[in-house]
N, C-alpha and C positions, 0 to 999 in steps of 0.2 A: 660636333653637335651644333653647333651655332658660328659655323662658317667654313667652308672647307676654302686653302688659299695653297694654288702649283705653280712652279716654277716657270720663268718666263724665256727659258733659252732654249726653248725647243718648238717647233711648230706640229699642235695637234688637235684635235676635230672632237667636237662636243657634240651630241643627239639630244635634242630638246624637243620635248613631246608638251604641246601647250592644249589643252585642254578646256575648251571655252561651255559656254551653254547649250550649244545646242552643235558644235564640230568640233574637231579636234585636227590637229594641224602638225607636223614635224619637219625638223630644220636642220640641218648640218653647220655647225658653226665653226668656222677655223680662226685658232687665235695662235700668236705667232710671238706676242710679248709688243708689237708697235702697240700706236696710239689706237689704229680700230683694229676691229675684230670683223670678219666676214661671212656673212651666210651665204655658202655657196650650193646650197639645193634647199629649197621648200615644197612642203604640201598641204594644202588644209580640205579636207574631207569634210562635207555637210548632211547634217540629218536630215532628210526632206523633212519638213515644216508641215505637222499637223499638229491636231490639237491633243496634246501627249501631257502627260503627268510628268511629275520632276523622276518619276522611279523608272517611268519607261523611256525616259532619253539615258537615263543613266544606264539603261540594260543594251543599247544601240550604241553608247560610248565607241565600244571595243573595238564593231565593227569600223568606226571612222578612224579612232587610230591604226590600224592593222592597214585599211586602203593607201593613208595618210605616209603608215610607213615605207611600204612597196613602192611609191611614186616615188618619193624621195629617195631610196635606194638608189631605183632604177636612173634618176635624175643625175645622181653622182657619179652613177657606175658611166655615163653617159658622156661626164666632162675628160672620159680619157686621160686623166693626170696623171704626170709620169711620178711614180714612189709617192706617192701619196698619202700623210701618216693616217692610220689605223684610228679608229674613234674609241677615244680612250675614257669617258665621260657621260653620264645619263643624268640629265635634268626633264622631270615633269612636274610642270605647272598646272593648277588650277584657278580657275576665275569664277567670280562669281556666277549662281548662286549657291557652287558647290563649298563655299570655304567660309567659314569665321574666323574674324581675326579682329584681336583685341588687344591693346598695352595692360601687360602688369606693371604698376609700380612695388618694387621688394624696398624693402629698408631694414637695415641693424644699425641699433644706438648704442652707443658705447657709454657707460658710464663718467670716463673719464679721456682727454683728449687723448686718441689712438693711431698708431701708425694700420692704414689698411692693408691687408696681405694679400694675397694670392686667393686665401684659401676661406678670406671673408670673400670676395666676389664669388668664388666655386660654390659656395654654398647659398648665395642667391642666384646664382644659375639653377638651380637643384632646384627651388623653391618654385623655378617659375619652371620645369618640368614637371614637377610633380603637380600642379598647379591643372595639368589636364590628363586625363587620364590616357583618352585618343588625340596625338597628336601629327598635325602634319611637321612641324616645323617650331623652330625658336630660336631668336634672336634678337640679341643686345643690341638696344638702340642708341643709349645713353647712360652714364653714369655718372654719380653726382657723389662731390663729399662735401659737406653743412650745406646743402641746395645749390650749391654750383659748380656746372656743366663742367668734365674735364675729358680729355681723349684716355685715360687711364687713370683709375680709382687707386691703385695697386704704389703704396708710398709715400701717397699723400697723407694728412693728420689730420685727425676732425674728429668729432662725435656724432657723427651723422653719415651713414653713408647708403645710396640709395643707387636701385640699376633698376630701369626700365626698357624692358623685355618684349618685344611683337610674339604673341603665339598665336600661333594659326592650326584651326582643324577642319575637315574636310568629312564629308559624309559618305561613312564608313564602307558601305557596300561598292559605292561608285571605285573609290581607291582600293577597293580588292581586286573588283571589274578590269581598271586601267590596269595594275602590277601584271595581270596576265597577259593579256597581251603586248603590253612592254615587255616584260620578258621574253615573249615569243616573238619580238620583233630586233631585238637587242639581249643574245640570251647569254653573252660575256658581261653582261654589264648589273651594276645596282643599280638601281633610281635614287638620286636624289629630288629628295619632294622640297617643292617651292609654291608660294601663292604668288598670285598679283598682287596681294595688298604688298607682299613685301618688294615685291619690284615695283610698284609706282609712288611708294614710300620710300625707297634709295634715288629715284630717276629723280625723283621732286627735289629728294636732298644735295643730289649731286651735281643737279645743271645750275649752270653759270647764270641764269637768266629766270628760273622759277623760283617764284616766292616761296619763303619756309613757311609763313604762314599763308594756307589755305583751303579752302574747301576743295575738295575732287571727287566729279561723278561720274563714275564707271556705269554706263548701259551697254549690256551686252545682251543677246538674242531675246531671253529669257527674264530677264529684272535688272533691279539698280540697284548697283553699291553706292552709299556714301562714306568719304572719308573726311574726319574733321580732321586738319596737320597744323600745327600750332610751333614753330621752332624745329620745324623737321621730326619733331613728335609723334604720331596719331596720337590724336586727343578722343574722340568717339566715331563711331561708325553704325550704320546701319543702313536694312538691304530691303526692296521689295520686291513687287511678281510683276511690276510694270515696265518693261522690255520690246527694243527694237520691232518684234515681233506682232506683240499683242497693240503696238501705237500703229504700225501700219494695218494690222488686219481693219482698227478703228475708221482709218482716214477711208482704206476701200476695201470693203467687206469681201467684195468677191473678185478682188484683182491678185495677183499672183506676188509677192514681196517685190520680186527684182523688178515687174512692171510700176510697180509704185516707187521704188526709190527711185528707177530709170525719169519717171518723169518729175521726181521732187531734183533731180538731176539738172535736168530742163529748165523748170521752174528759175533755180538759184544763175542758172544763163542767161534768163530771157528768152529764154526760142520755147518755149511751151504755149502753144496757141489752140485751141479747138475746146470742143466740151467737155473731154474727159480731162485739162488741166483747169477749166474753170471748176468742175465737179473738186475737182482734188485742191486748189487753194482755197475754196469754201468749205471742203471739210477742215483740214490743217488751220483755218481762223477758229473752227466752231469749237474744236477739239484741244485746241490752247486753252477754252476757260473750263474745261475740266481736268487739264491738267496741270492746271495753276493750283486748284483744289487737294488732287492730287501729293504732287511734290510739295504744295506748300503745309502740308500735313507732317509731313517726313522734316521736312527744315524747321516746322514749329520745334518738333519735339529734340534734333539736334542744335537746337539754339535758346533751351530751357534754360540752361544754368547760365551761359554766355553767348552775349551775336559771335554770328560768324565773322571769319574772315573776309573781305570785301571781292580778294582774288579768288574766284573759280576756273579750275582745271577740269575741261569738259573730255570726256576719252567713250567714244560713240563715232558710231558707222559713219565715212565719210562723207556720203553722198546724204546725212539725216544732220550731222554739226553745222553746216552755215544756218538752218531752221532753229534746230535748239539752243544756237549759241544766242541769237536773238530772244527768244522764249525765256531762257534763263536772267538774261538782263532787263528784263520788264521789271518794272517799278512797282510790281505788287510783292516782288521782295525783298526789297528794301529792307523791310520792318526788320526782316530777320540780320542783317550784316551788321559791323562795330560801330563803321558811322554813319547808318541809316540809309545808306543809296544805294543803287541796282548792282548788282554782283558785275565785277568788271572779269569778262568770261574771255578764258585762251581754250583754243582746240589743241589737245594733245595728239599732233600731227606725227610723220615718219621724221619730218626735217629736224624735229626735237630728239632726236633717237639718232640720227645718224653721225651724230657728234664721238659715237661709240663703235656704232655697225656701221658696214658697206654691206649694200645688199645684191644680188647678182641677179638682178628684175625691175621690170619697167613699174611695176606693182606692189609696192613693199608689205606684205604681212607686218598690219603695228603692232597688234597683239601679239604677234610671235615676234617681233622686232623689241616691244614690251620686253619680254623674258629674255631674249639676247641679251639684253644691254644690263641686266641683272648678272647673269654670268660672265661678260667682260669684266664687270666693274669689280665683282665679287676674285675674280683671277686677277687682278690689278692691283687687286691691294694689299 
């Protein structure tokens, strides 16, 4: 229930179905028990882009994973490998704005100084299952006996013992939607269901080089997640309808996405010269102060009780992070961080993720590279 962990002496092949806002993507992972793990076939399937309610991308899902699956197949079936183990493993992920996900804190007080057992943390496990009625997903972030942090609760003595829980749910129709056709794409296998919060809540935790304490903001197609992480924690979070999608359609209303990233592309080169990159760097100036309004609304209200953290973890479409990562470090948010200065912003790049994956592409899928590195690390430990 709150982790599944397999043996590392055999070499065998994981199906990951990553399921974004507006595509859905699948990967063949092969782990062997070394230091990385490999995705040796991808696919990521895309919804054309119109202007769709959240209930009719979710009804179009199926179709992107089912295409997403066939490639991949095909991809595999393609590299010829001689005995080739069997794909033993079904992980699907969701990302925002399909998932909520929030820390429980559980606590039992003992009357008198108490050895903890086994079957006091079982029963704050329980606590934080029963805790949602639909869930995707739960798992133990941290445990604590009289307030401090320990790798195992189970032995220790205190009057106090407390576990903090990530639970994540998912919107219920969509995750009927995906099970079918995952099933009919993968019909030996169960799905284990996973979010992104919980994968960029371990990658944060786990790299050698990411602050425990920081802000991270997830833009994907469709809207923005935020996560507040405080000690490797989630401390708060929240998400809105302002996405990849809806900032490009702003900057040019009647230009096609990929023509608009292709020249914010340009742009961040230097080689962007004629009237439609003047039109397009004077929109992206005029459109920065409404969305300083914007997000600075969203970071007021995640920075009510306490400033942020000063580090920002930016995770947004590649060819859109050298703009927002600037955007984010303007001095009009200052107000909102510990010690009053511009969020000091990193791109969560592939190169941050390869410390785990190898990928067999000029092109690395982060998102699905995202969820890779979740199930590495989750098979590792």
């Amino acid at each position: 229930m709150f982790g599944l962990h397999f043996g590392r002496d055999r070499l065998r092949r994981a199906a990951i179905v990553d399921v974004g806002s507006s595509s859905a993507a699948v990967g063949i992972l092969e782990m062997d028990g070394l230091e990385k793990s490999k995705l040796v076939a991808v696919h990521r399937s895309f919804i054309p882009y119109e202007k769709r309610t959240k209930e009719q991308f979710a009804a179009r899902m199926g179709g992107a994973i089912e295409e997403a699956a066939q490639k991949t197949v095909q991809a595999l079936a393609a590299r010829n490998d001689k005995r080739p183990p069997r794909i033993s493993e079904l992980y699907v992920f969701f990302r925002a704005p399909w998932i909520d996900a929030q820390v429980l804190r559980l606590t039992q007080r003992f009357q008198t100084e108490t050895k903890v057992t086994k079957d006091h943390i079982d029963n704050l496990e329980k606590q934080a299952v029963n805790a949602k009625q639909k869930m995707l997903e739960a798992v133990v972030l941290r445990e604590e006996v009289n307030g401090y942090a320990t790798q195992s609760a189970v032995g220790k003595s205190g009057h106090l013992v407390s576990l903090y829980a990530l639970v994540s749910t998912v919107d219920d129709e969509l995750q009927k939607g995906v099970a079918q056709y995952v099933e009919k794409a993968f019909p030996h296998l169960k799905p284990i269901w996973r979010s992104h919060t919980r994968a960029l809540l371990t990658c944060v935790r786990e790299h050698p080089t990411h602050p425990r304490n920081c802000l991270t903001i997830d833009i994907s197609s469709e809207g923005s997640q935020f996560l507040v992480i405080r000690d490797g924690i989630l401390e708060a979070s929240a998400s809105f309808d302002v996405g990849v999608h809806s900032i490009l359609e702003r900057l040019a209303k009647n230009a096609l996405p990929e023509e608009t990233l292709g020249l914010m592309r340009m742009l961040e080169r230097e080689q962007c010269v004629g009237e439609a990159c003047d039109l397009l760097k004077g929109n992206m100036e005029k459109l920065e102060q409404d969305l300083v309004r914007e997000f600075g609304e969203q970071l007021a209200q995640l920075s009510g009780k306490a400033r942020l953290p000063q580090d920002l973890l930016l995770f947004v479409h590649p060819d859109m992070a050298p703009w927002l990562a600037r955007f984010f470090s303007r001095l009009d948010f200052s107000q909102f961080t510990i010690p009053l200065q511009p969020f000091a912003v990193t791109e969560l790049s592939s190169k941050d993720l390869q410390q785990w994956i190898q990928i067999d592409s000029a092109a690395p899928d982060i998102s699905l590279l995202l969820a890779a590195s979740l199930v590495h690390i989750e098979a590792h430990q």
